[in-house]
C-alpha positions in Angstrom: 14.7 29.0 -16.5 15.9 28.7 -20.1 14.7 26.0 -22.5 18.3 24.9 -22.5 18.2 24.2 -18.7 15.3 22.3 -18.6 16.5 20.0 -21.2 19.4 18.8 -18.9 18.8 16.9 -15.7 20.7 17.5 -12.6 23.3 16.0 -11.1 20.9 14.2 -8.8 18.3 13.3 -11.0 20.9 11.6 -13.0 22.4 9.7 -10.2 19.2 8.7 -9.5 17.9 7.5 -12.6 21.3 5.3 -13.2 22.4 3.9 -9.8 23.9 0.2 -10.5 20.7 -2.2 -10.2 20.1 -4.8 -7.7 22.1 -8.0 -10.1 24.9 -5.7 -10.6 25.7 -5.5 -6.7 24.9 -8.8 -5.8 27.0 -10.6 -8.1 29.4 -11.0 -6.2 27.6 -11.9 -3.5 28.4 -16.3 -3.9 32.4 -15.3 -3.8 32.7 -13.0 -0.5 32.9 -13.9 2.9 30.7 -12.2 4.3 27.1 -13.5 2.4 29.1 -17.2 1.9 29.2 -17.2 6.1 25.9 -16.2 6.4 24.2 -19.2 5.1 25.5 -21.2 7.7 23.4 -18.7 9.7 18.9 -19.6 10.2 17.1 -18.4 7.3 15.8 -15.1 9.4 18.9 -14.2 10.4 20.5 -14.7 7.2 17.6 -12.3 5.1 18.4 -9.6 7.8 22.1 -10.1 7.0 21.6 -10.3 3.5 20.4 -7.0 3.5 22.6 -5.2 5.3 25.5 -7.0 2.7 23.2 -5.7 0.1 23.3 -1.5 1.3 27.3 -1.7 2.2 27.8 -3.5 -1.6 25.8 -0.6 -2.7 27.4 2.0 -1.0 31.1 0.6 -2.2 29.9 0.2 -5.8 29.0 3.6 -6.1 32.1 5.5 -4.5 34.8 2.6 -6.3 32.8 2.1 -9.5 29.8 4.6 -10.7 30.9 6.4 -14.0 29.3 9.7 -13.1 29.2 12.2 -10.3 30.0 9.7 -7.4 29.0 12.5 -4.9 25.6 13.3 -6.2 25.2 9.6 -6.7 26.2 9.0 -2.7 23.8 12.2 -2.2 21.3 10.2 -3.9 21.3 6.9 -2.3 21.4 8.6 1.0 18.4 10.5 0.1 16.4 7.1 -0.4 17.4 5.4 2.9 16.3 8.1 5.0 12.9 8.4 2.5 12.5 4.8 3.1 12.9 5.0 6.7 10.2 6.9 7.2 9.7 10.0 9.9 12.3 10.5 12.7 14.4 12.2 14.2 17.1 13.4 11.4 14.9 11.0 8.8 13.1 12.3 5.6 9.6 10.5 4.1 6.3 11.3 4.4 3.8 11.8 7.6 2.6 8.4 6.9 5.5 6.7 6.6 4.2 6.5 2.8 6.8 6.5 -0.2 6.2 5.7 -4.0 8.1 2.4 -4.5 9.2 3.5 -7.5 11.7 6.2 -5.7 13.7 4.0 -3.8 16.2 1.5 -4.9 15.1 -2.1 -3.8 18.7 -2.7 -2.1 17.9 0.3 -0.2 14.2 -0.4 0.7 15.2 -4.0 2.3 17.5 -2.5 4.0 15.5 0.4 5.6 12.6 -2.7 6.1 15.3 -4.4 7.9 16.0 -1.4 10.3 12.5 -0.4 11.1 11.2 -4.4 12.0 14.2 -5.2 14.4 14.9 -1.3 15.2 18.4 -1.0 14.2 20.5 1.9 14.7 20.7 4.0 11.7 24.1 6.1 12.5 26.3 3.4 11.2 24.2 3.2 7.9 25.3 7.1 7.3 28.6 6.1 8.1 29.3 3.6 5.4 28.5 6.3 2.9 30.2 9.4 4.7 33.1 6.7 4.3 33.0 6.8 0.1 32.5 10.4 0.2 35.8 10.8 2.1 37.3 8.6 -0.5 36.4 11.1 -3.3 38.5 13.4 -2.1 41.2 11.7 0.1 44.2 9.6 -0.6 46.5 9.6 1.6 46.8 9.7 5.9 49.3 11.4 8.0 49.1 9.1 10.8 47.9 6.3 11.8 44.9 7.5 13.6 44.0 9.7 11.0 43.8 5.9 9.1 41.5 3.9 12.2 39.6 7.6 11.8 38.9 6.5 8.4 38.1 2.1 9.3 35.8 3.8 11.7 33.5 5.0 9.0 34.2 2.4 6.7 34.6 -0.9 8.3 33.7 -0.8 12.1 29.6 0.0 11.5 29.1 -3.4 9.5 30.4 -5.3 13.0 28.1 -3.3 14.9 25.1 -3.6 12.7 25.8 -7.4 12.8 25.8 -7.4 17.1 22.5 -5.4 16.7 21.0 -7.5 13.9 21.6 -10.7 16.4 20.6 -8.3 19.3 23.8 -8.9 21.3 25.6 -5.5 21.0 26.8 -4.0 24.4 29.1 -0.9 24.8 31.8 -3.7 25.3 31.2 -6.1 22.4 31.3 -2.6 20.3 34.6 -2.0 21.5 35.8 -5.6 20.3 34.0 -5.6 17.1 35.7 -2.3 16.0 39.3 -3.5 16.9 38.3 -6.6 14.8 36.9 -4.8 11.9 39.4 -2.0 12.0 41.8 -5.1 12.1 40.6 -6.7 9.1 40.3 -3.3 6.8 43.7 -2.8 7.5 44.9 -6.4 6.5 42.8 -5.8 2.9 45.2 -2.4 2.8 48.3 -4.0 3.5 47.3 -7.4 1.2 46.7 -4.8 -1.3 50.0 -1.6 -1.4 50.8 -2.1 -4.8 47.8 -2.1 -6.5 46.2 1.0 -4.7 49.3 2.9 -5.2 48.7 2.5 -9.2 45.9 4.4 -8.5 46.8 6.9 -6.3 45.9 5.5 -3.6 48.0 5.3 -0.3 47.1 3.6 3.2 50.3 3.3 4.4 50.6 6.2 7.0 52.8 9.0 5.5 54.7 9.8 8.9 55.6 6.0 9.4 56.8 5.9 5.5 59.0 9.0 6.5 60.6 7.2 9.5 61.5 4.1 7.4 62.6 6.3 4.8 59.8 4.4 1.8 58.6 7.0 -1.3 55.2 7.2 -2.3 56.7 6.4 -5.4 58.5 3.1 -4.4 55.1 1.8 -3.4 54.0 1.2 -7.6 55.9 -2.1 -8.7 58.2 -1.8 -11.5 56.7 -1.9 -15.1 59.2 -4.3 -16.0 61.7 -7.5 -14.6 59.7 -8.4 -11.6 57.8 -11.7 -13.2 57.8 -13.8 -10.4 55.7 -12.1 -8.3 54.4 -15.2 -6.2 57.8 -16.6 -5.0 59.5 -15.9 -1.5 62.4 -13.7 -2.3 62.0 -13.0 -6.2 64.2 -11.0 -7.8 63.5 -7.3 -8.0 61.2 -7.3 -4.5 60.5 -4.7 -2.8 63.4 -2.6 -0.6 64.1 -4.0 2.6 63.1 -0.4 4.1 59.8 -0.9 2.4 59.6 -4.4 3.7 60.5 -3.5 7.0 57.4 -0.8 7.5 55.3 -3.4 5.9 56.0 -5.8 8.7 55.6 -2.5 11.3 51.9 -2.0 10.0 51.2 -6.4 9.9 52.5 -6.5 13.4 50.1 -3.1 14.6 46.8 -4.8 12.7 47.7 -8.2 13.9 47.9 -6.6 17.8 43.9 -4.9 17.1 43.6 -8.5 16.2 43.9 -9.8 19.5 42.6 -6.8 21.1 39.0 -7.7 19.7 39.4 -11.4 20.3 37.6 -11.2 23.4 34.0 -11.0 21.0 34.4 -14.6 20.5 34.1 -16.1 23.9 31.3 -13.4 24.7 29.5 -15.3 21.4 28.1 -18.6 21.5 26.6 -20.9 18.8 26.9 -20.0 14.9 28.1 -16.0 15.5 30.4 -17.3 17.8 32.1 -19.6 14.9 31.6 -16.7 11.9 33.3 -14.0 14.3 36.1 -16.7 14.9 36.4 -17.6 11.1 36.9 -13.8 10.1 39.5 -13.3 12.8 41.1 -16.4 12.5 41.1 -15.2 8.4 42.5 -12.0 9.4 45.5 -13.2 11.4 46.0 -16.3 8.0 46.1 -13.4 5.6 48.8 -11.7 8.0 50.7 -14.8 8.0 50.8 -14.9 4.1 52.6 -11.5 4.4 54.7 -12.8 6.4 55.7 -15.7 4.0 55.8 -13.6 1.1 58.9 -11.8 3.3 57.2 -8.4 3.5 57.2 -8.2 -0.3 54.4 -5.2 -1.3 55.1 -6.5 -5.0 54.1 -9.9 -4.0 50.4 -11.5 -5.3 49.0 -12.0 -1.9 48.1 -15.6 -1.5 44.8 -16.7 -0.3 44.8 -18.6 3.2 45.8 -21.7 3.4 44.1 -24.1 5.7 47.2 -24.6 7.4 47.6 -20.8 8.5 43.6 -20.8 9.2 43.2 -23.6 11.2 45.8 -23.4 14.1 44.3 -19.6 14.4 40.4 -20.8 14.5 41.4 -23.6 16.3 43.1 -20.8 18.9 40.5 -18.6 19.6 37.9 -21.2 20.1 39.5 -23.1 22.4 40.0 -19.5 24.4 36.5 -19.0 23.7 35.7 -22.4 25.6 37.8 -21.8 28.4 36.3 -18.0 29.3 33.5 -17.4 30.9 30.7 -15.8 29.3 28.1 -13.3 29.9 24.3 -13.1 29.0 23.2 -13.7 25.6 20.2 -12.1 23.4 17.5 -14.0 22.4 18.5 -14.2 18.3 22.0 -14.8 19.2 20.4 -17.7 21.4 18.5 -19.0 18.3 21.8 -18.7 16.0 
């Protein structure tokens, strides 16, 4: 090895050394839904929570925002999750179970603490980050599936980590949870055209653009003339062919809605209420679309308490009325 070589650190000892710190991730952390709904939660419950909020935020972070090699970096913080965890099958870390503190970011080591004390399944961990890695190098989906294929990496395994932090998840309330989460990642797409298709990004399936006849290029809002972007009907919109798949895609996410609505009334107590709140959020956020007319130019608008409430007020009195099966003892204590 040259002088020269030794000199420069490699791509992963420099994703290491440099991976955002703890108070950079959590900043946000008093403005999002998910940590603001967990306080409502008991203070055991809400730690494990916090946690699991704390690796996803991570995980994001890294594949939207890290200024290096976001790959190496998601190499990286993989790396230390399966150090931290300790021997397994598939794991890394010592025969001890032993690690230098020092080698594993603290975000990572609460979250592999988490995992080990209420023996957590580890599979949807991997999948958060194999979901930024395919966001390096992919932009757009053919179909639709090839879109849910996506939401299955990179929103469905924080529903099922949830059931299993509570220690309710069955094969069913999987099933739910995904059409739920896959739901909701697909309302944040569609609030949110626009401003991914400035950056190359595109969740609108190409196929369904092709049948309603919408460019990639008509997805980017025009530089200029289109001021009143929070008004019903503003001058210089969007097409009504690109309104038109808009409402297609509000109508599919708003159907996997109700497909996972079930979850609530197999809930009770406090998870009952959060699951509730995020799907009745979901279906409010929907309805904002609606109002704005389908306009992908259009400043989503934040849910009003007069979309929410009708939709919570929905699905708990369905929750009410449904019988329910067993619950698990956390879920009990919740």
């Amino acid at each position: 090895m040259t002088a020269a070589a030794m000199r420069v650190p490699s791509r992963a000892a420099r994703a290491k050394s440099d991976l955002p710190p703890e108070y950079v991730v959590l900043a946000r952390a008093g403005t999002e839904n998910f940590p603001v709904a967990s306080r409502l939660l008991p203070a055991p419950v809400r730690s494990d929570l916090m946690a699991l909020y704390g690796w996803a935020r991570l995980v994001d972070q890294i594949g939207d925002d890290y200024a290096g090699d976001r790959t190496a970096a998601l190499d990286e913080v993989e790396r230390q999750l399966r150090l931290a965890l300790g021997p397994g099958p598939g794991q890394g870390g010592f025969p001890d179970g032993s690690m230098p503190d020092d080698d594993v970011h603290p975000l990572v080591m609460r979250m592999a603490e988490t995992v080990r004390r209420l023996d957590l399944p580890t599979e949807p961990l991997f999948d958060l980050v194999q979901a930024n890695r395919q966001d390096q190098v992919v932009s757009r989906y053919e179909t639709f599936e090839d879109l849910v294929g996506y939401c299955r990496l990179s929103a469905n395994p924080v529903g099922r980590m949830v059931l299993a932090i509570f220690g309710v998840a069955t094969p069913q309330r999987n099933t739910w949870s995904d059409s739920t989460c896959t739901a909701l990642q697909l309302v944040e797409h569609w609030q949110d055209v626009a401003e991914d298709a400035i950056v190359g990004r595109v969740y609108l399936p190409l196929e369904d653009m092709r049948r309603f006849g919408v460019s990639v290029e008509e997805l980017v809002p025009p530089s200029a003339g289109y001021v009143d972007r929070g008004r019903r009907g503003a001058a210089g919109g969007a097409s009504p062919a690109c309104r038109a798949l808009l409402a297609f895609e509000v109508a599919r996410a708003r159907r996997m809605l109700d497909d996972g609505s079930p979850l609530v009334a197999s809930l009770k107590g406090r998870l009952r209420m959060a699951v509730a709140s995020f799907t009745a959020g979901g279906h409010a956020a929907l309805d904002g679309l609606a109002a704005m007319d389908f306009d992908i130019y259009a400043e989503p608008s934040r849910p009003t308490i007069g979309r929410f409430g009708p939709h919570l007020l929905r699905l708990l009195q369905n929750a009410y009325r449904s019988p329910r099966p067993g619950a698990g003892t956390r879920e009990e204590a919740a």
